[in-house]
KOLBA-926370 format. One record per residue (C-alpha): x, y, z. Coordinates in steps of 0.1 Angstrom, whole numbers, plus 2048, in hexadecimal, padded with zeros to 3 digits. Example, Ala and Ser with C-alpha at 12.3 -4.5 7.8 and 13.67 -1.06 7.14 Angstrom:
BEGIN
87B7D384E/8897F5847/
//
This chain:
BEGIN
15A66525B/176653251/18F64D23A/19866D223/17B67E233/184681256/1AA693247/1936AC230/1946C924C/1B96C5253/1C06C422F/1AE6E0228/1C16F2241/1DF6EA236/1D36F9213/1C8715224/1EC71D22F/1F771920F/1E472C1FE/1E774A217/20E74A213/20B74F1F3/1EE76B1F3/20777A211/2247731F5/20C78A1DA/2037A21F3/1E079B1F7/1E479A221/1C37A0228/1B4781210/1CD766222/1C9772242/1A076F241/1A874E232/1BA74724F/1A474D267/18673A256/1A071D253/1A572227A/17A71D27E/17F6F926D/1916EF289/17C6F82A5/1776EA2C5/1586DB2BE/1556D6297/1746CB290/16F6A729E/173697276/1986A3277/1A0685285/1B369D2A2/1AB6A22C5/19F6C22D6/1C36CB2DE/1CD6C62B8/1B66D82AB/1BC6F42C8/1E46F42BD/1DB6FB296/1C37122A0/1DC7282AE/1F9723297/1D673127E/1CD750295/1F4758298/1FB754274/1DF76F26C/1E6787284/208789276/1FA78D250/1E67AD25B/2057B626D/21A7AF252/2047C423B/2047E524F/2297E1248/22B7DB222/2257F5214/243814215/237822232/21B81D24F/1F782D24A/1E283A266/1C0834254/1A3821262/1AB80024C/1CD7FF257/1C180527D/1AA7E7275/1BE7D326D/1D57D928B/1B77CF2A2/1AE7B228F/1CF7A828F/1D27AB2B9/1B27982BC/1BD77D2A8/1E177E2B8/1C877E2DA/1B47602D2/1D374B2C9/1E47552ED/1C474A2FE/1C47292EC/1EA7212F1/1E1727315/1CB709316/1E26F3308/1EC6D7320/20D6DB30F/21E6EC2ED/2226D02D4/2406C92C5/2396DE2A8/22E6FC2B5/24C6FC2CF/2636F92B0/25271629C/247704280/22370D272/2036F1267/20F6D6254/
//
């Protein structure tokens, strides 16, 4: 693929991002952070070749993804007035570790963090 084609996954992405801010912005946690993570399976290792990235591209979104998730389950158990102890709000708590996990082990097999992720900034 070329062209507009090959920029479809990284746009979508990037769309993804947005649109998960603004579900975080409405409160709806849960919804952007499962968009997140599917957004995060676009740019795989293996599948994402049409990005027009390399491996270590894609590797570097994928964990700004994975980390951006975790915190919107994290960021939900703290919303609301006052922490829960039920099993959805335990849930999320583990889903959120895993997905803070998976992100650590990727950033670990970067060569090198790229300028953007060494200066905070999310996807663009």
């Amino acid at each position: 693929r070329t062209g507009r084609h090959a920029a479809a996954p990284m746009a979508a992405a990037g769309r993804a991002v947005r649109l998960a801010l603004a579900l975080g912005d409405a409160g709806r946690w849960t919804a952007g952070a499962q968009l997140l993570h599917l957004a995060s399976g676009v740019l795989t290792d293996v599948g994402g070749e049409d990005a027009g990235l390399s491996v270590i591209e894609r590797r570097a979104r994928r964990v700004e993804l994975l980390a951006l998730a975790s915190g919107f389950l994290i960021d939900k158990c703290y919303a609301s007035t006052y922490v829960r102890s039920d099993e959805d709000e335990c849930r999320n708590i583990v889903v959120a570790i895993d997905f803070a996990k998976r992100a650590v082990d990727l950033a670990q097999r970067l060569p090198s963090a790229p300028d953007n992720l060494s200066r905070g900034r999310g996807p663009e």
